[in-house]
N, CA, C and O atoms as CSV, one atom per row, in Angstrom:
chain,resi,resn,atom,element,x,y,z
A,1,UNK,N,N,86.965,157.470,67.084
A,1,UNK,CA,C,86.245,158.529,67.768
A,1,UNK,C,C,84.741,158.241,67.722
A,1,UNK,O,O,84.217,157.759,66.718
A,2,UNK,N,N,84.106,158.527,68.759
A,2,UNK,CA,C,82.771,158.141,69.135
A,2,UNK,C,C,82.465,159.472,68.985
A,2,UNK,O,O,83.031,160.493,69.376
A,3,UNK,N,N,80.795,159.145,67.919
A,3,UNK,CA,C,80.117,160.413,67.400
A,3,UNK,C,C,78.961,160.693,68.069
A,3,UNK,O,O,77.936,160.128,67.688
A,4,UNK,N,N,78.898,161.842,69.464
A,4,UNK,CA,C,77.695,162.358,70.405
A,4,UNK,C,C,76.851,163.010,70.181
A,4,UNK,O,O,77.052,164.223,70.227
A,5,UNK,N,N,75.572,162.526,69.849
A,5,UNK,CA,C,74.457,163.434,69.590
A,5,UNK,C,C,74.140,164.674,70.917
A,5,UNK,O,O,73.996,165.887,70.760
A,6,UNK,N,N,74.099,163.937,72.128
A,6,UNK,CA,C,73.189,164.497,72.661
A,6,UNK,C,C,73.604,164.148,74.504
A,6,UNK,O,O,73.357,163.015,74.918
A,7,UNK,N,N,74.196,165.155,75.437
A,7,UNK,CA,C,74.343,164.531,76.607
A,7,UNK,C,C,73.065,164.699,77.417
A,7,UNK,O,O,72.096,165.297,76.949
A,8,UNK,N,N,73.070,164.308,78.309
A,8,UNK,CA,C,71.765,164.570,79.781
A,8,UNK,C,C,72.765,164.084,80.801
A,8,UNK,O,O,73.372,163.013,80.801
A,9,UNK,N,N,72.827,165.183,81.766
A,9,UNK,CA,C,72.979,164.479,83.300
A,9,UNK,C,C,72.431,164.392,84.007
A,9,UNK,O,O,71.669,165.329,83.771
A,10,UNK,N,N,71.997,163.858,85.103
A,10,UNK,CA,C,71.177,163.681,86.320
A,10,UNK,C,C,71.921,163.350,87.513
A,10,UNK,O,O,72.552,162.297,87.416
A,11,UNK,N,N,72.028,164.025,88.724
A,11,UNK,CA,C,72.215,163.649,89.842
A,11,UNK,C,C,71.357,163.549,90.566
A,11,UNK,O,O,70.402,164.309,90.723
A,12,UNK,N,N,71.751,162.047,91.388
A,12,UNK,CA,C,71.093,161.453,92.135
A,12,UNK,C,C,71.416,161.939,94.173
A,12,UNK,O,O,72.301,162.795,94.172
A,13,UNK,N,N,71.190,161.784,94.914
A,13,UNK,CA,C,71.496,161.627,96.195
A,13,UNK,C,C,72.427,159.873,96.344
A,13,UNK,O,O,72.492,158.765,95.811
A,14,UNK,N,N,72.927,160.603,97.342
A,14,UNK,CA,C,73.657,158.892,97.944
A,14,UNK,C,C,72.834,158.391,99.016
A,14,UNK,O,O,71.695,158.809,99.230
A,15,UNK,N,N,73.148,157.903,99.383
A,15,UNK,CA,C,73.149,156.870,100.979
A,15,UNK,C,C,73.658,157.814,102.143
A,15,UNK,O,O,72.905,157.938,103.108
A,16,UNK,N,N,74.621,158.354,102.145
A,16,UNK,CA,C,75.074,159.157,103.062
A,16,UNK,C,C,74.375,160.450,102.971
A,16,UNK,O,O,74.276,161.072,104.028
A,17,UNK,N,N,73.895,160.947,101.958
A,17,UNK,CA,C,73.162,162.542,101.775
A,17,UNK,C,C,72.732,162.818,103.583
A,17,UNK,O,O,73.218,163.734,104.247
A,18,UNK,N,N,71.834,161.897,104.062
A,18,UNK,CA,C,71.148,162.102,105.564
A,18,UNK,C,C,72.384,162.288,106.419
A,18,UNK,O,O,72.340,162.928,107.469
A,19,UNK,N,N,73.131,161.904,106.105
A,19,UNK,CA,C,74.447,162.099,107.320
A,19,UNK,C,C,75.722,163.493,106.615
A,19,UNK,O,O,76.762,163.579,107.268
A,20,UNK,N,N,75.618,164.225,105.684
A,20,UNK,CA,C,76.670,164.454,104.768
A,20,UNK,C,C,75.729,166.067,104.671
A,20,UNK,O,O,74.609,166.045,104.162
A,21,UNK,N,N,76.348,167.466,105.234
A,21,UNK,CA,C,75.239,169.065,105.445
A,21,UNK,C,C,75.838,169.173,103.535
A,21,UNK,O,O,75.225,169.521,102.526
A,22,UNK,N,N,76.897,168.817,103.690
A,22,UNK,CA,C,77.405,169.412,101.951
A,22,UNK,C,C,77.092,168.304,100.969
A,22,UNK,O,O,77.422,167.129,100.810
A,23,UNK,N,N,75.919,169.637,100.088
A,23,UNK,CA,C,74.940,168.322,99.164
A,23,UNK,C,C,76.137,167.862,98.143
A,23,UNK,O,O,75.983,166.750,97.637
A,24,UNK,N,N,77.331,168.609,97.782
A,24,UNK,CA,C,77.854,168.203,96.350
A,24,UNK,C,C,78.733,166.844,97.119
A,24,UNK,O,O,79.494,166.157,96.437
A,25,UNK,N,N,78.589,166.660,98.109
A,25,UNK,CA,C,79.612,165.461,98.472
A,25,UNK,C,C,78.888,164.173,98.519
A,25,UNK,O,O,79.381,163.045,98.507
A,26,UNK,N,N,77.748,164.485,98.569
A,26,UNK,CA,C,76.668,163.748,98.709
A,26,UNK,C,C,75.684,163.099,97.267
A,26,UNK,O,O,74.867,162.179,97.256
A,27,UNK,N,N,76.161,164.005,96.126
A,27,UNK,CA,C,75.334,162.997,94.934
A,27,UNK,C,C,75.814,162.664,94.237
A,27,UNK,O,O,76.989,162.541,94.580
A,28,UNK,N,N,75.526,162.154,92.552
A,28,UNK,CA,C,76.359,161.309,92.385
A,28,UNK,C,C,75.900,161.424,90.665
A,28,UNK,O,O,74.937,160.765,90.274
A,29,UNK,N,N,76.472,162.078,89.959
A,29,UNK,CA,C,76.094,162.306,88.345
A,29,UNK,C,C,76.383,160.971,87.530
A,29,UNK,O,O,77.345,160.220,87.367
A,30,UNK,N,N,74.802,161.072,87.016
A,30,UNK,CA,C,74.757,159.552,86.294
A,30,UNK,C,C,74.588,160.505,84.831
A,30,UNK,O,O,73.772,161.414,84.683
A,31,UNK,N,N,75.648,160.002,83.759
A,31,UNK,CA,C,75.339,160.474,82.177
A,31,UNK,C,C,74.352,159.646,81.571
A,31,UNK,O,O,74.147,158.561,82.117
A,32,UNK,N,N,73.485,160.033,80.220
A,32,UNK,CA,C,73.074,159.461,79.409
A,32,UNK,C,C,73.108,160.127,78.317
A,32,UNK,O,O,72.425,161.126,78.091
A,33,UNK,N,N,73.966,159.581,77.509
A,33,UNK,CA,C,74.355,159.623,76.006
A,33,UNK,C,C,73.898,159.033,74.705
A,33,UNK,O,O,74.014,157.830,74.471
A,34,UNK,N,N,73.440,159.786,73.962
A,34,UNK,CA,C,73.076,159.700,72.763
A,34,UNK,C,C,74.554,159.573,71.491
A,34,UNK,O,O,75.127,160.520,70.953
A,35,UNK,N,N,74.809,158.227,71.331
A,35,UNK,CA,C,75.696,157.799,70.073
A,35,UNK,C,C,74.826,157.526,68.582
A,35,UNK,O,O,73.727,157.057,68.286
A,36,UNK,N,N,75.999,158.109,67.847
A,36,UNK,CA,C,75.371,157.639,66.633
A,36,UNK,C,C,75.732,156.349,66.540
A,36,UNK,O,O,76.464,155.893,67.419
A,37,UNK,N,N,75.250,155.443,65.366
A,37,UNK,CA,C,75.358,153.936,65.512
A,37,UNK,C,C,75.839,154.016,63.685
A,37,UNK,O,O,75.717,155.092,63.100
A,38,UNK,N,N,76.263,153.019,63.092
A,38,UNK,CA,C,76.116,152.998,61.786
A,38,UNK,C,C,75.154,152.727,61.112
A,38,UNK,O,O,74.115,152.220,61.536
A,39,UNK,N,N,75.492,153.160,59.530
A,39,UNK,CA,C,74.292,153.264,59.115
A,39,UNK,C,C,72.865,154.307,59.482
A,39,UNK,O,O,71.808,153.804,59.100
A,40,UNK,N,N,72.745,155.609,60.133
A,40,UNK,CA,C,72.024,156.674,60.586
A,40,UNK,C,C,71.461,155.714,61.434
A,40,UNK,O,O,70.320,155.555,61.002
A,41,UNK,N,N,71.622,155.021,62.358
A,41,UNK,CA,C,71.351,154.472,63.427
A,41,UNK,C,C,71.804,155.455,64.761
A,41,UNK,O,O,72.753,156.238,64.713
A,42,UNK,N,N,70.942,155.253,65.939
A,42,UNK,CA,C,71.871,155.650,67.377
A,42,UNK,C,C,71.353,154.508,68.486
A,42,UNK,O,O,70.564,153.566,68.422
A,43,UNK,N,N,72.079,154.993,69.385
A,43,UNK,CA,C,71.890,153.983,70.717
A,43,UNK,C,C,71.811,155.204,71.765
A,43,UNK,O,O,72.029,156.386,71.501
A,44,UNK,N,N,71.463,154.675,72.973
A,44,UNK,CA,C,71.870,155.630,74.645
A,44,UNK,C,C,72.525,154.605,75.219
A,44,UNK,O,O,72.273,153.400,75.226
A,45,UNK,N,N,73.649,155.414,75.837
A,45,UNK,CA,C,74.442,154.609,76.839
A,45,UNK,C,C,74.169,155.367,78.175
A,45,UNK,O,O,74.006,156.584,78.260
A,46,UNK,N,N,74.148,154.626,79.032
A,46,UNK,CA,C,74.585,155.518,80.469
A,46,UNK,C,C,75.243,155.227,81.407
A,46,UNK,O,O,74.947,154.110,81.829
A,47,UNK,N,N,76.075,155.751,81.990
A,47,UNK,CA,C,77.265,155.809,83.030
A,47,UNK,C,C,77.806,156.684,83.556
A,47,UNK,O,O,77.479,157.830,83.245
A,48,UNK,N,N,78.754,156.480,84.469
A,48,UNK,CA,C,79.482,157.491,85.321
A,48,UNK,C,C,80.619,157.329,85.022
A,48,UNK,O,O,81.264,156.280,85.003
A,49,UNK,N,N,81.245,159.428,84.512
A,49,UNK,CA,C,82.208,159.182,84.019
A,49,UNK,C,C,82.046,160.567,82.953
A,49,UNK,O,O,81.094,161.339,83.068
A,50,UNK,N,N,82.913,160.710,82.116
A,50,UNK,CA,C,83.121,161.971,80.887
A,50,UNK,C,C,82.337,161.536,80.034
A,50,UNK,O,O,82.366,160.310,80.140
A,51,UNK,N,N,81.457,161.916,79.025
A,51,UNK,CA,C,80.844,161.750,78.268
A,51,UNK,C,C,81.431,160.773,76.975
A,51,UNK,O,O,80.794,159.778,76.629
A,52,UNK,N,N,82.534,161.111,76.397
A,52,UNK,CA,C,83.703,160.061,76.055
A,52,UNK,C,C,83.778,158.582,76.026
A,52,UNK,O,O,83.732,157.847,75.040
A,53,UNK,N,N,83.931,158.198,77.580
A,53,UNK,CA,C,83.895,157.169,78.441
A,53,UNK,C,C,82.366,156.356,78.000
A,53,UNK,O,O,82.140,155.281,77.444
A,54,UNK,N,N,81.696,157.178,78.411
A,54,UNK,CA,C,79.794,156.721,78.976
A,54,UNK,C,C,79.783,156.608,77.464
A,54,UNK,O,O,78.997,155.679,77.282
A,55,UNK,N,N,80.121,156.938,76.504
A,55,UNK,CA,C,79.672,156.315,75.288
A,55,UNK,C,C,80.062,155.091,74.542
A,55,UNK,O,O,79.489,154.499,73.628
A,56,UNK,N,N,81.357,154.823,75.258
A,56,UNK,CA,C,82.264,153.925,74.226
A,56,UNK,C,C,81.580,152.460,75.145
A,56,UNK,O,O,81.086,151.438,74.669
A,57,UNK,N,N,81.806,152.884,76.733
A,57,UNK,CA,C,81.687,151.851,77.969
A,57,UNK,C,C,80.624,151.638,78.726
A,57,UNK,O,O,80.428,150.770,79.575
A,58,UNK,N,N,79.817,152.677,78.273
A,58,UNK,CA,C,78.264,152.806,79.148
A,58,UNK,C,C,77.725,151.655,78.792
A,58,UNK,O,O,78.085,150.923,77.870
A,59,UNK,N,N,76.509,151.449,79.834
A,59,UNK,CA,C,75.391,150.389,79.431
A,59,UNK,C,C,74.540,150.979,78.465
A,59,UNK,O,O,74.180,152.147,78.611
A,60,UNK,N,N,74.154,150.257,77.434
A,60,UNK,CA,C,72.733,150.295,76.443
A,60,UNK,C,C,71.588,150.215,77.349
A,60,UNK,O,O,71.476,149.418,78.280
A,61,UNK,N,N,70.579,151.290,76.921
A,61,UNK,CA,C,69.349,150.666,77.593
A,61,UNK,C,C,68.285,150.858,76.583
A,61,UNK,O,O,68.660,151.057,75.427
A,62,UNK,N,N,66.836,150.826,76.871
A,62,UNK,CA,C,65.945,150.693,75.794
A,62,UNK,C,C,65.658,151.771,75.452
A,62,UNK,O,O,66.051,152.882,75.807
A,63,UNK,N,N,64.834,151.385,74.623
A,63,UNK,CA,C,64.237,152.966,73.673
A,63,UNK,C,C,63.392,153.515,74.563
A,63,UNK,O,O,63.244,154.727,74.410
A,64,UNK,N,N,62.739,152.981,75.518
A,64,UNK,CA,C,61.956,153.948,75.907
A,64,UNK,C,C,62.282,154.468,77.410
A,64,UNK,O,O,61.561,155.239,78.044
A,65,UNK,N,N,63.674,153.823,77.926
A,65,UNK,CA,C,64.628,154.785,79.010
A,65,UNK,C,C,65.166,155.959,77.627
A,65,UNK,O,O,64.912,157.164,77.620
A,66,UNK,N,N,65.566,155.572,77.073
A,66,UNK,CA,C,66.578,156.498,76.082
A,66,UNK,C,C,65.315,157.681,75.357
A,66,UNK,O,O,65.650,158.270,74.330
A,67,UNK,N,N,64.406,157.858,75.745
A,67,UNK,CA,C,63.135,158.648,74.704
A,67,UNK,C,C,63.119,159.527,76.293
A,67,UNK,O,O,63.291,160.740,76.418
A,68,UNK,N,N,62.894,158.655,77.274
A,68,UNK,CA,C,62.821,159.963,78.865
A,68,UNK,C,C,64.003,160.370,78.988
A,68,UNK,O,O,63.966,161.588,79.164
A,69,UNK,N,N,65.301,159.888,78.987
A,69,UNK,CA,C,66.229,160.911,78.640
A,69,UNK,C,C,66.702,162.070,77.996
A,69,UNK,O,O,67.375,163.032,78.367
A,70,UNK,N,N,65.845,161.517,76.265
A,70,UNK,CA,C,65.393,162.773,75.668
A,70,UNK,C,C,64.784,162.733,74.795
A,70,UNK,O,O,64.823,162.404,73.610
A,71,UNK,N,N,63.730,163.395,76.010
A,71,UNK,CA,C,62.290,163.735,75.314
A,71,UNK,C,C,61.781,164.892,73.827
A,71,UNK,O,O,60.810,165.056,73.088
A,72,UNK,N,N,63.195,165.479,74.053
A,72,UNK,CA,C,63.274,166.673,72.824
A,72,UNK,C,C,63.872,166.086,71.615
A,72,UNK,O,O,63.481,166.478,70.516
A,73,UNK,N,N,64.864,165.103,71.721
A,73,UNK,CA,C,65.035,164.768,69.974
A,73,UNK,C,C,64.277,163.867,69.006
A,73,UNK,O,O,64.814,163.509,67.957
A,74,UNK,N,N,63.007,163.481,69.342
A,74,UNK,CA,C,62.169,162.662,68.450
A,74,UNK,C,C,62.468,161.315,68.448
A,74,UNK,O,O,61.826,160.771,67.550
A,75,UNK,N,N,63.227,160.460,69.117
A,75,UNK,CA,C,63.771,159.829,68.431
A,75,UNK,C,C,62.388,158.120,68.104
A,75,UNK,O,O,61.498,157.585,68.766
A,76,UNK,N,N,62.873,157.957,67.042
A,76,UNK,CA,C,62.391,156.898,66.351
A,76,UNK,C,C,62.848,155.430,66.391
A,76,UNK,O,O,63.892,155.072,65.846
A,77,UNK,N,N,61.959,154.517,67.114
A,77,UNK,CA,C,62.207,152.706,67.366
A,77,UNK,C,C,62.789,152.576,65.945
A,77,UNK,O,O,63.997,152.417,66.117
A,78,UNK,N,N,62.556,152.567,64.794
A,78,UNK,CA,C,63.095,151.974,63.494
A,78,UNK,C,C,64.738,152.358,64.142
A,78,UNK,O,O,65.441,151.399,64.461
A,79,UNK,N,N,65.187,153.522,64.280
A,79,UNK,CA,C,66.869,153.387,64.269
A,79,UNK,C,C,67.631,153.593,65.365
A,79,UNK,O,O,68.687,154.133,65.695
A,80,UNK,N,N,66.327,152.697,66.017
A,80,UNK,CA,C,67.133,152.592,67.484
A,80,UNK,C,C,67.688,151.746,67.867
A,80,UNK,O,O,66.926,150.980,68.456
A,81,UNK,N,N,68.933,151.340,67.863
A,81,UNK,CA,C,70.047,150.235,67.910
A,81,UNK,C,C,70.306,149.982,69.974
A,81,UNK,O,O,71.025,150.688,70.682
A,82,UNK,N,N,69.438,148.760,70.441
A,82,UNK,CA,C,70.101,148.361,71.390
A,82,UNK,C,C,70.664,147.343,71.450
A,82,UNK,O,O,71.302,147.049,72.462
């Protein structure tokens, strides 16, 4: 079991949005997840998909995509595992 600090979603627009009157058919929810890591370590993953998923299978990105994701938990380069 994968241990979740912290979700964020964001939807984006598609390609079709200009052609498509119904916006929910039209965007497209990207997750970014906050995992714990071992050792009081964490990482961010992000992907599309259940929160579950986006953690085990998401992409890693850096500390400082993963700090604008979230800007509210402090988080600290020392235990930031990418």
């Amino acid at each position: 079991m994968t241990d979740i600090l912290a979700v964020n979603a964001h939807t984006y627009p598609t390609q079709l949005e200009a052609d498509i009157e119904d916006e929910s058919a039209s965007t497209t929810t990207v997750l970014a997840v906050l995992v714990a890591a071992p050792v009081g370590r964490y990482t961010c993953r992000v992907g599309i998909g259940n929160p579950e998923w986006v953690a085990k299978y998401g992409d890693k990105v850096s500390f400082g995509l993963a700090c604008a994701h979230f800007p509210n938990k402090d988080l600290k380069r020392q235990k930031y595992q990418s």
